[in-house]
C-alpha positions as CSV (number, residue, x, y, z in Angstrom):
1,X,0.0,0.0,0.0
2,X,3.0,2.4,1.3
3,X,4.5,1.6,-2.4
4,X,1.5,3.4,-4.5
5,X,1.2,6.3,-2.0
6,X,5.1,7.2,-2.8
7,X,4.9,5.9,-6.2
8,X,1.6,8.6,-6.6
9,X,3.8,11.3,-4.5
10,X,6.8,10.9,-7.1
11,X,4.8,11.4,-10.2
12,X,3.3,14.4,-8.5
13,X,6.3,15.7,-7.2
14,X,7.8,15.4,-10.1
15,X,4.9,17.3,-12.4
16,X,4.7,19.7,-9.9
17,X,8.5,20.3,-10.2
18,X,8.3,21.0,-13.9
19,X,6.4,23.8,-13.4
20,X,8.7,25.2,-11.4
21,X,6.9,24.8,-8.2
22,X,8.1,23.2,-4.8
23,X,7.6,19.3,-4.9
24,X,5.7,19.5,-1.4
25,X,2.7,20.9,-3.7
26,X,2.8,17.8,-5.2
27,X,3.0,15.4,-2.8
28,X,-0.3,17.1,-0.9
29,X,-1.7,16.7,-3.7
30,X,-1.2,13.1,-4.4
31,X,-2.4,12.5,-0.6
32,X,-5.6,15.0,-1.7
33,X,-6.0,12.3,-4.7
34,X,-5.5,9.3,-3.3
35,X,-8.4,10.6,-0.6
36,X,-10.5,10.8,-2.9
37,X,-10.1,7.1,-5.1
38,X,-10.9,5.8,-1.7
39,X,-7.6,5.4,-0.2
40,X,-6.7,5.7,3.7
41,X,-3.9,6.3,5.3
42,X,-1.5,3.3,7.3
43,X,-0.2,3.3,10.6
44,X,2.7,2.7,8.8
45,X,2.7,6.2,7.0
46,X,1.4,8.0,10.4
47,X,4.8,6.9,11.7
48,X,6.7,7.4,9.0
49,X,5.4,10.8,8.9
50,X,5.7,11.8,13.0
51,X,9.4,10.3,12.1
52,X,9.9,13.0,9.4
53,X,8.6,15.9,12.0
54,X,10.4,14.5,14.7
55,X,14.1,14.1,12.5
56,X,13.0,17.5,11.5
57,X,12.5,19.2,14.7
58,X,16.2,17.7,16.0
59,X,17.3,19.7,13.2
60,X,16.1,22.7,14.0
61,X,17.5,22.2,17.1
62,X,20.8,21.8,15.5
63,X,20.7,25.2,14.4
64,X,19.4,27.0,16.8
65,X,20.7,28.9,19.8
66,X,18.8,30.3,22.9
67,X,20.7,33.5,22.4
68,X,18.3,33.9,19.5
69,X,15.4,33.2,21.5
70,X,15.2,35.2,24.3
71,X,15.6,38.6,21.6
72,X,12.8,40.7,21.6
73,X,12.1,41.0,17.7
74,X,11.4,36.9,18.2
75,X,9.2,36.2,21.8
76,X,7.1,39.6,21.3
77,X,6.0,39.3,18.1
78,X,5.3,35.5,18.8
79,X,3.5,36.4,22.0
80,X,1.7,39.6,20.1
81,X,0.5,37.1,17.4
82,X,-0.8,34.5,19.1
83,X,-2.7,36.7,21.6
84,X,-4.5,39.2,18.4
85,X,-4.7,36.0,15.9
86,X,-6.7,33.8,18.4
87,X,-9.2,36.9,19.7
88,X,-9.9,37.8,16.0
89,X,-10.1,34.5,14.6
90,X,-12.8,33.3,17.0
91,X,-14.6,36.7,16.9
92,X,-14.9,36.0,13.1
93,X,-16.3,32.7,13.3
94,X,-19.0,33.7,16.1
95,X,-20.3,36.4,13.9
96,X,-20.6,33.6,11.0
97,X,-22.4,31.7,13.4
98,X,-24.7,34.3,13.9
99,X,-25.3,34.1,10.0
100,X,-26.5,30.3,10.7
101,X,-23.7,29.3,8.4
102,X,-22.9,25.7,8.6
103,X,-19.8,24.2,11.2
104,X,-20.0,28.2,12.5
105,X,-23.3,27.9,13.9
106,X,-22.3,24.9,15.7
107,X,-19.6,26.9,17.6
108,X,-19.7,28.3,21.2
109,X,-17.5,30.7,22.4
110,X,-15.1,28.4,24.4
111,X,-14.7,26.1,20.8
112,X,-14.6,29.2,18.7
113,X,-11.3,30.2,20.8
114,X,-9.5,27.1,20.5
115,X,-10.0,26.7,16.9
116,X,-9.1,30.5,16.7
117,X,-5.9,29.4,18.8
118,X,-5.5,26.6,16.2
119,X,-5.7,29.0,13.0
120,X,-2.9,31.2,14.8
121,X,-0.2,29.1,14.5
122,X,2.3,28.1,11.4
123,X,3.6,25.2,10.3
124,X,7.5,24.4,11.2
125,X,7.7,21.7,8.4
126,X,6.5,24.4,5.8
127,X,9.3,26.9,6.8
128,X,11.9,25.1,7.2
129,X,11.2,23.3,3.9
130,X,11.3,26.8,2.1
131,X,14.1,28.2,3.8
132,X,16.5,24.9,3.4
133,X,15.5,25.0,-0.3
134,X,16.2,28.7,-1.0
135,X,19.3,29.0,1.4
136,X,18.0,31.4,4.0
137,X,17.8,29.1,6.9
138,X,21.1,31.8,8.5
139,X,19.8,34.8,7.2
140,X,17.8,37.3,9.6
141,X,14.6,36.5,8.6
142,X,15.1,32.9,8.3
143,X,16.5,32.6,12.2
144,X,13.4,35.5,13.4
145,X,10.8,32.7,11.3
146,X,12.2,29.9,12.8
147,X,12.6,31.6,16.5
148,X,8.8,32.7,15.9
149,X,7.9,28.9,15.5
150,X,10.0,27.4,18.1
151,X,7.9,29.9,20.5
152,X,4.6,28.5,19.5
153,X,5.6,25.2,20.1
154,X,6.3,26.3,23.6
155,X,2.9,27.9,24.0
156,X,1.5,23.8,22.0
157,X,3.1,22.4,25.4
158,X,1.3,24.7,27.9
159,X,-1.9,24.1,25.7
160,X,-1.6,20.2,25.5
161,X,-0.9,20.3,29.4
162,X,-3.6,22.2,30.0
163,X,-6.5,20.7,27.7
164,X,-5.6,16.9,28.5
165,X,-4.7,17.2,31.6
166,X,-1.3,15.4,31.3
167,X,1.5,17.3,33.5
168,X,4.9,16.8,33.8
169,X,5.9,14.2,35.8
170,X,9.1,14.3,38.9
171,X,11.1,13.0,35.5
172,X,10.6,15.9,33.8
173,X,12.5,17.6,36.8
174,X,15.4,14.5,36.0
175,X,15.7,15.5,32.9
176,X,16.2,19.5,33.7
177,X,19.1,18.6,36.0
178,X,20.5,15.6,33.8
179,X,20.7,16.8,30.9
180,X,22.9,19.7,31.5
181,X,25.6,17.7,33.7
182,X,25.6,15.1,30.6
183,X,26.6,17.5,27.7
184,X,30.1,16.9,27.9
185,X,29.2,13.3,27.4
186,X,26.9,13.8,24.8
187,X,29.9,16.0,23.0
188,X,32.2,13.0,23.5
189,X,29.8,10.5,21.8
190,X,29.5,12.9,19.1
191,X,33.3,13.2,18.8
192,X,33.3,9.5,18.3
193,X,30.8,8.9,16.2
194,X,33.9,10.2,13.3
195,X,32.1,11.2,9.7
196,X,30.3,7.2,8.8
197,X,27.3,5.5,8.9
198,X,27.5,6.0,12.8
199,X,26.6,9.5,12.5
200,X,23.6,9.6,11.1
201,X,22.4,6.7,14.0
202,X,23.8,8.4,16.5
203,X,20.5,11.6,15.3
204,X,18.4,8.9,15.0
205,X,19.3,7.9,18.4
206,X,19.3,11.3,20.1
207,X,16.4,12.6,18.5
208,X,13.8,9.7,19.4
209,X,15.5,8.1,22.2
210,X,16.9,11.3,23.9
211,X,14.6,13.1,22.7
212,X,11.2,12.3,21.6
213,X,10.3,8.7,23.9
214,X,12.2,10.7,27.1
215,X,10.0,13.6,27.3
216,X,6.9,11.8,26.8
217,X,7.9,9.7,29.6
218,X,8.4,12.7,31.9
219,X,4.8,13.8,30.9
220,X,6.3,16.5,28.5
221,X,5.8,16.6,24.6
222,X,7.8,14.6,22.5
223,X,8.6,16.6,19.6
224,X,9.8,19.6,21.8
225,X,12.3,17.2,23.2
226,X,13.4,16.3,19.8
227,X,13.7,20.3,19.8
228,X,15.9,20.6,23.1
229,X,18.2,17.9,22.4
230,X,19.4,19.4,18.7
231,X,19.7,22.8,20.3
232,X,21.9,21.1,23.4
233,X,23.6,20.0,20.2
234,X,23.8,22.9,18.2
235,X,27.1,24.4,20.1
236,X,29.2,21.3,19.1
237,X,31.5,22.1,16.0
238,X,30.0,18.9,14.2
239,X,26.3,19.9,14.4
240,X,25.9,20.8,10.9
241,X,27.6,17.6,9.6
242,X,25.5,16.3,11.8
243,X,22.1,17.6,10.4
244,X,23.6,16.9,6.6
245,X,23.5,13.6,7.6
246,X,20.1,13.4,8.1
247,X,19.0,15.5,5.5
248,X,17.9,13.2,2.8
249,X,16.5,10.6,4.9
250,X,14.5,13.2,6.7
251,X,13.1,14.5,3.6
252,X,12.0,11.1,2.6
253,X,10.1,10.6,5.7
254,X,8.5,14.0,5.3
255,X,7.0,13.4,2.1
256,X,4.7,10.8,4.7
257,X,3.9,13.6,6.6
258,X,2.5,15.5,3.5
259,X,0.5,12.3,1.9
260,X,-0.9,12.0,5.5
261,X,-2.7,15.3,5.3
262,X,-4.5,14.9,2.3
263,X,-5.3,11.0,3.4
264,X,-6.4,11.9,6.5
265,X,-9.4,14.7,5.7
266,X,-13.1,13.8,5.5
267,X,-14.1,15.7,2.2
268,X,-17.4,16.9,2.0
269,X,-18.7,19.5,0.3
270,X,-19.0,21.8,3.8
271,X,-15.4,20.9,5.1
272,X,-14.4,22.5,1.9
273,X,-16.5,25.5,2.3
274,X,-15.6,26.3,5.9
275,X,-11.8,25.7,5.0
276,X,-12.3,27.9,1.7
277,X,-13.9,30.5,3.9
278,X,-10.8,30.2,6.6
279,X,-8.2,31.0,3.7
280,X,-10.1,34.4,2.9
281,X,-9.1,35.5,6.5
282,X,-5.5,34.5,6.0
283,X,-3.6,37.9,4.3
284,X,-5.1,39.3,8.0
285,X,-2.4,36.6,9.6
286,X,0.4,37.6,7.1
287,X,-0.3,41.2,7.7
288,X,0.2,40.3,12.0
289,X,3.1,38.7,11.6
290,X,4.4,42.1,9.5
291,X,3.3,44.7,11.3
292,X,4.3,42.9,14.7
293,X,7.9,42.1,13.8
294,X,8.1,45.7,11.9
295,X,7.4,47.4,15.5
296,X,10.4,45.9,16.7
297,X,13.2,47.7,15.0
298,X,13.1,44.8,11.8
299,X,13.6,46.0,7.8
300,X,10.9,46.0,6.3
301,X,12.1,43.2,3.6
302,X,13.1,41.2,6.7
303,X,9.8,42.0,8.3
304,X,8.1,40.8,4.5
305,X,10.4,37.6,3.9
306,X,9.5,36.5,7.5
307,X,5.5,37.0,7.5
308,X,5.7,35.1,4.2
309,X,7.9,32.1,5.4
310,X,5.1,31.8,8.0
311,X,1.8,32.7,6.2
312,X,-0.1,29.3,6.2
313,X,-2.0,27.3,8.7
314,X,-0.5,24.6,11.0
315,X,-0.3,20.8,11.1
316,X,-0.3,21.5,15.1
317,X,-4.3,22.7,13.7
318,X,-5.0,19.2,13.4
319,X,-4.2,18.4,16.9
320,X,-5.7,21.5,18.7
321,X,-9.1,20.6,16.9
322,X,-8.2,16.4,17.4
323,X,-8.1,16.9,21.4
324,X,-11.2,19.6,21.1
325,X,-13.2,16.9,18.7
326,X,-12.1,14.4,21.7
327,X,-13.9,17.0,24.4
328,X,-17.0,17.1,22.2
329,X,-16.6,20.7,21.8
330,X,-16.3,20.6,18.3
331,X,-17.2,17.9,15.3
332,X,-15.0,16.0,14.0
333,X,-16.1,17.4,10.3
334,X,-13.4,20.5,11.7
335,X,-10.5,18.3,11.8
336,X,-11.0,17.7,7.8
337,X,-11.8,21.5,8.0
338,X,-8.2,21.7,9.4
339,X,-6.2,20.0,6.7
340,X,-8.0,20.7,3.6
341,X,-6.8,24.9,5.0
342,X,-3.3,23.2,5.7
343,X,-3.1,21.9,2.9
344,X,-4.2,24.9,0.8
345,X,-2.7,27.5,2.5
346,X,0.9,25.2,1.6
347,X,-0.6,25.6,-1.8
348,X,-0.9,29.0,-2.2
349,X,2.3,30.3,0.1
350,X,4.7,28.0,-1.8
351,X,4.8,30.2,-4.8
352,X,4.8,33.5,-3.0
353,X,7.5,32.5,-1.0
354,X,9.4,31.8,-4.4
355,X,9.5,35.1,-5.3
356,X,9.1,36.9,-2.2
357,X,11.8,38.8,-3.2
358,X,10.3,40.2,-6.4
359,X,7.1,41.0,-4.2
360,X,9.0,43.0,-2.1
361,X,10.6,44.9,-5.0
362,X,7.2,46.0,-6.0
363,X,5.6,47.3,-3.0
364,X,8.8,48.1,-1.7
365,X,8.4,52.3,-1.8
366,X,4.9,51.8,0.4
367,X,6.5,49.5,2.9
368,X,9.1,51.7,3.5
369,X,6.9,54.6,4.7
370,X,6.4,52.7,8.0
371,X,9.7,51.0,8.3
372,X,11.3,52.1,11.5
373,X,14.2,53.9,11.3
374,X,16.4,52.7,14.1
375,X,18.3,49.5,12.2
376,X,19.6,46.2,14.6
377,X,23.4,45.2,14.1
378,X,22.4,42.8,11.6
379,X,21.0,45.2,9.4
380,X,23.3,48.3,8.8
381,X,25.1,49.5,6.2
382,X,28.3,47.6,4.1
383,X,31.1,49.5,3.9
384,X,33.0,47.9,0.9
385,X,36.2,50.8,0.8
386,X,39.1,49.9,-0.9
387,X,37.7,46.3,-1.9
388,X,38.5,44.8,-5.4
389,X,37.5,41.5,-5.4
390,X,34.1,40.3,-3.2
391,X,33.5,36.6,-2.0
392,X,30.6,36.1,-1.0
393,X,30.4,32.9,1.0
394,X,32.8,32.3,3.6
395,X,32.6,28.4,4.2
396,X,35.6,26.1,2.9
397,X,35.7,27.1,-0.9
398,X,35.2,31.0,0.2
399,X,37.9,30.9,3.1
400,X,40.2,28.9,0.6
401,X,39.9,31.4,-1.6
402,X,40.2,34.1,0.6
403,X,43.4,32.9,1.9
404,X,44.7,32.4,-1.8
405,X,44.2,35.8,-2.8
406,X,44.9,37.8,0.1
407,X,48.6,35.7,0.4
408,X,49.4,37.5,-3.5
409,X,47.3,40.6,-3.2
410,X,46.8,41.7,0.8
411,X,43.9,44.3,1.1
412,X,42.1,43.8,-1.8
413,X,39.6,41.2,-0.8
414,X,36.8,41.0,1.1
415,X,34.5,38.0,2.0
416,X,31.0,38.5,3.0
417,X,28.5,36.1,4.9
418,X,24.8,35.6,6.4
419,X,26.1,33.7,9.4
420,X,27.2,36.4,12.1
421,X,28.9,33.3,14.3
422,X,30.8,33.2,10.8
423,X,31.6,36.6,10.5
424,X,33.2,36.9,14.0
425,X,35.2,33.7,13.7
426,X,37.0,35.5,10.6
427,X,37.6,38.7,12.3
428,X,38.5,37.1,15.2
429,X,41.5,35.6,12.7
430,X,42.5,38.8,11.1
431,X,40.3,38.8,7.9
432,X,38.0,41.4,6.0
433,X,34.7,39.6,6.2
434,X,31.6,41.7,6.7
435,X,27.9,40.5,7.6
436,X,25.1,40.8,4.9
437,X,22.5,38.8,3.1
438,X,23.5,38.9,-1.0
439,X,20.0,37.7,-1.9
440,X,18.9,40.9,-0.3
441,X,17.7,43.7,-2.7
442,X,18.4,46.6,0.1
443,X,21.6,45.1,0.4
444,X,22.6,46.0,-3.4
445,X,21.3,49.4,-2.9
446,X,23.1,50.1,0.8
447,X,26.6,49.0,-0.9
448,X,29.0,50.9,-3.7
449,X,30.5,48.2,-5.4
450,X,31.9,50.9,-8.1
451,X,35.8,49.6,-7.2
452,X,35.1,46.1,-7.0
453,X,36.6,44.5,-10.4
454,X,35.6,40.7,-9.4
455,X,33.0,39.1,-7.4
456,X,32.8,35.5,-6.5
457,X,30.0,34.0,-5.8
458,X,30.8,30.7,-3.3
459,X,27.5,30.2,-1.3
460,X,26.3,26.7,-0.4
461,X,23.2,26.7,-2.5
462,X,22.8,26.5,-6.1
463,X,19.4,29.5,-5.5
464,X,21.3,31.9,-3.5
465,X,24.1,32.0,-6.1
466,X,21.4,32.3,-8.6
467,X,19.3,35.3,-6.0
468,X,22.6,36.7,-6.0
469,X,23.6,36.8,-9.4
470,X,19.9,38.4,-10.2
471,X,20.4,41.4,-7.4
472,X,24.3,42.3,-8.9
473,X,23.1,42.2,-12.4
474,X,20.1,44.5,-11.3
475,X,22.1,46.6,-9.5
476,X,24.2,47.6,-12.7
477,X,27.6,45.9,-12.1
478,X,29.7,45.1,-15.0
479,X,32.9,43.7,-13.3
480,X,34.0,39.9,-13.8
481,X,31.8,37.1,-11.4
482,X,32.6,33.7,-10.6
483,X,30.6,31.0,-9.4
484,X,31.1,27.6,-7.9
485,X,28.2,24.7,-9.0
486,X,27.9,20.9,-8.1
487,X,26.6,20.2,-11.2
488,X,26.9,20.7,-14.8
489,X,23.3,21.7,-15.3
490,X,24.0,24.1,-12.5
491,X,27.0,25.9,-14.5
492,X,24.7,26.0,-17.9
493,X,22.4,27.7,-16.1
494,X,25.0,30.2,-14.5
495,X,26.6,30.6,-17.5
496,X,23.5,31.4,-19.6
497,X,22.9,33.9,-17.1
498,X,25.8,35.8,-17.7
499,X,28.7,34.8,-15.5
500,X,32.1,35.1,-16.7
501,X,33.3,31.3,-15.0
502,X,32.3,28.5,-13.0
503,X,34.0,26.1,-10.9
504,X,32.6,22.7,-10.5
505,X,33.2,21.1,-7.0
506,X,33.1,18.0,-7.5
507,X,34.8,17.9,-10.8
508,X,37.5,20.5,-10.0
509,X,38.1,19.0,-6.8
510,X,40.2,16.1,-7.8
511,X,42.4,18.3,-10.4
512,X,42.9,20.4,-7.3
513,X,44.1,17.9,-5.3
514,X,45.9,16.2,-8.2
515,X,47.7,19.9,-8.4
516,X,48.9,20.0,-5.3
517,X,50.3,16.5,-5.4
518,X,52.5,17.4,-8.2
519,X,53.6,20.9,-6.8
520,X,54.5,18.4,-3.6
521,X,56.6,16.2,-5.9
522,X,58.5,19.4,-8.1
C-alpha cells in the first residue's frame, strides 16, 4: 500500500517540479488524490510521517541557539501574534455563526477560541522546507521565522498540558538537572561517532531516544524534546555535519507527513467551504506577523520575507481541533476542516514565497513609509572601501579562496557572509569579512560596489548563487563574477545567465588535489 502512495507522491512531485513549483505541492496533492479514489492512510505512514517531523525538529535544534530566542524581535512578536490571531479568529467565526452558516453555527464561544488558537499558529515543516531549499535558513529573517515557530511550540506544550490534563511528571524535573551535567558526554559521543554510517544513527538515536520517547515519559511533549536535544547539540562544531547527515533521509520521511494530510481529511462539500472561507481570512495573519515584527526595529524586507515564510496554517491545527473533537466541543467534520486549509494554504504560500523577493521589490516604496528607522546590528550598512574583489560565502571554498588571494594581493579582498557566528570567527583571525545577506535587494542598494573589479559567488546553495547573481546584475555591475556549481546543469544555467566562469566542486576538486600532489613532488 505504502509503495503506490510514494509511487503517486513521485509522479506528483515530479509534475509539480516542472512547473517550477516546490515538490511538497505535489505530494499534498497526491495524498488529496488518493483521498478521494478511496484510499486511507496506514499506521505505517502515520509513523513514517511523525518520524519526518520529529528528525526535522532535532534539526532545527541543530541550528538554533537560545541567544536567538530570548531577543525581543522573536518572543514579542510570537507572544503579540498568538494573543491578536486567536481573539480575532474566534470573533470571526461567532459572527458567521450568527449568519447560521454551517460548522460556524455549531460553535460556542469556548470552541470558537480554540479553533481561533488553532488557525494562529504556522507550520514548522513548511518553513523550514522553504528556507532549506532557498538557502536562507542563516539569514535574519530565516533565524526570526524559525525563532517565531519554536515559540509557539512552547505555547503547544502549555496548551496540551492544559486541555488533557497530562502534567509533567518528577522526570521531567530529572531530565532538567541531567541533561545539562551530561553535555560533555553527549559532545564525547558525538566526537566518536567520526564522519560514517554511525553518524547519522547516533540523530536517530538522540532525537527519538533522547529526545522524543524521554519527554513523553516525563509527561512532557515529545517533539519539543526532539527540539531541546538538537539545540543542546547545536554548540558542538560537528552539528551541521551532523544535520547533513540526516537531511535526505528526513526528507523522505517528510513526504509521509504531506500524503498523510491529504489521506487523512473527511471531504465533504461543507469541510471544503468552511476551510475555503478560513483562507479568505488568512492575508489578516500575514499582515500580524508584519506589522508585529516591523514594531520591533526589523527592515521591512526582513519584516516581508518573515511574514511570508510563515503565512499558512499549522499541522499542530490538526491536533488543537483532534483533542477539542475528543472534548466534544467541536465535530469531527473540523479536523478535515483543518487539513483541507493546511493543505491549501501550503498551496498557495509555496509560490509566494518563491518570489518573495520580487514581491517585495514592488511594493517596496509603500513599505518603506512605516519601516522604522532605528536599524539592529544585523541590518546596517556595508562599507565595501578599498575592496576589489568580493566573496561572498565564507565556508571552505570562500575561506580557501580568501586565503589564496589575500597571500598575492593583501587588502584587496573581502569576503562577505549571512552567518554572524561566521563573520566573527573571521575577524577574530585577522580577515576582512563583513555580515550581509547577497540575496537581499536593500543590500545592493546600501553598498557601492563601483571599485570592485571581481566578485565571486561561493555560497552553499545552487538559488542563492542564482538570487545573487539576479540582485548584482540589477544593480548595474559590469565587473568579472565567478561561481562555484555541483553540477553541470548548475554551471549552464549560470553561464547562460551571464557569469564570466564557474568552478565545479566535485569535478575540480580532484584536479585540485591532483595539483597539489604534483607541486609536492616538483
Amino acid at each position: 500500500m505504502e509503495l503506490i502512495y510514494f509511487a503517486s507522491a513521485f509522479i506528483c512531485g515530479f509534475a509539480v517540479y516542472q512547473l517550477r513549483l516546490p515538490p511538497l505541492i505535489g505530494f499534498l496533492l497526491a495524498g488529496f488524490a488518493l483521498n478521494l479514489a478511496g484510499y486511507d492512510s496506514t499506521e505505517l505512514l502515520d509513523k513514517i510521517a511523525a518520524l519526518g517531523v520529529t528528525l526535522l525538529l532535532f534539526s532545527i535544534g541543530l541550528k538554533l541557539k537560545v541567544a536567538n530566542l530570548i531577543k525581543p524581535q522573536v518572543w514579542a512578536p510570537a507572544t503579540l501574534h498568538i494573543v491578536f490571531s486567536s481573539a480575532l479568529f474566534s470573533g470571526f467565526m461567532l459572527l458567521l455563526g450568527m449568519f447560521a452558516l454551517p460548522l460556524f453555527v455549531d460553535l460556542s464561544w469556548q470552541s470558537a477560541l480554540l479553533v481561533g488558537f488553532a488557525l494562529s499558529f504556522s507550520s514548522t515543516v513548511f518553513a523550514v522546507k522553504v528556507l532549506e531549499e532557498r538557502g536562507e535558513m542563516a539569514s535574519l529573517h530565516g533565524k526570526v521565522a524559525i525563532g517565531i515557530l519554536v515559540m509557539q511550540d512552547i505555547f503547544a506544550v502549555i496548551f496540551l498540558a492544559i486541555s488533557t490534563g497530562k502534567v509533567p511528571n518528577i522526570w521531567a524535573l530529572v531530565l532538567l538537572i541531567a541533561l545539562p551535567l551530561l553535555r560533555p558526554v553527549l559532545y564525547w559521543v558525538l566526537n566518536r561517532s567520526k564522519h560514517g554510517e554511525l553518524l547519522p544513527l547516533f540523530g536517530f538515536f538522540f532525537a527519538l531516544v533522547a529526545g522524543y520517547h524521554a519527554f513523553e515519559f516525563a509527561g512532557l511533549k515529545g517533539d519539543l524534546g526532539a527540539l531541546i536535544i538538537g539545540m543542546i547539540f547545536a554548540p558542538h562544531k560537528k552539528a551541521g555535519e551532523l544535520s547533513k547527515s540526516l537531511l535526505n533521509v528526513k526528507d523522505i520521511l517528510l513526504v509521509g507527513f504531506f500524503l498523510s494530510i491529504g489521506l487523512n481529511a473527511e471531504l465533504t462539500t461543507h469541510s471544503l467551504l468552511v476551510a475555503l472561507i478560513l483562507i479568505l481570512i488568512l492575508p489578516i495573519k500575514v499582515l500580524f506577523y508584519y506589522l508585529f515584527t516591523n514594531m520591533f526595529k526589523l527592515r521591512a524586507r526582513t519584516s516581508l520575507l518573515t511574514s511570508f515564510s510563515l503565512s499558512n496554517y499549522s499541522e499542530f491545527g490538526l491536533i488543537v481541533c483532534a483533542v477539542a473533537a475528543t472534548n466534544a466541543l467541536i465535530t469531527s467534520e473540523w479536523l478535515a476542516v483543518m487539513a483541507i486549509a493546511v493543505a491549501i494554504t501550503f498551496i498557495i504560500a509555496s509560490p509566494i514565497n518563491k518570489r518573495s523577493n520580487e514581491i517585495y521589490v514592488k511594493i517596496e516604496h509603500w513599505l518603506l513609509k512605516f519601516e522604522s528607522k532605528t536599524r539592529l546590528a544585523e541590518e546596517l550598512p556595508v562599507n565595501l572601501h578599498n575592496t576589489k574583489i568580493v566573496i561572498f560565502g565564507m565556508g571552505r571554498i570562500g575561506t580557501g579562496a580568501y586565503e589564496t588571494i589575500n597571500i598575492s594581493h593583501p587588502g584587496i579582498v573581502a569576503g562577505i557572509d549571512i552567518k554572524p557566528e561566521v563573520v566573527d570567527k573571521h575577524i577574530k583571525r585577522g580577515r576582512k569579512v563583513l555580515l550581509a545577506d547577497a540575496t537581499d535587494p536593500d543590500f545592493w542598494q546600501r553598498v557601492n560596489h563601483s571599485k570592485v573589479e571581481t566578485v565571486m559567488l561561493a555560497m552553499p546553495k545552487h538559488m542563492q548563487n542564482i538570487f545573487a547573481l539576479e540582485q548584482l546584475q540589477a544593480s548595474g555591475y559590469t565587473g568579472q563574477v565567478t561561481a562555484i556549481a555541483n553540477y553541470p546543469d548548475q554551471q549552464k544555467e549560470l553561464e547562460a545567465m551571464g557569469v564570466h566562469s564557474t568552478y565545479n566542486f566535485y569535478l575540480e576538486a580532484g584536479s585540485g588535489f591532483a595539483e597539489h600532489v604534483k607541486q609536492n613532488l616538483n
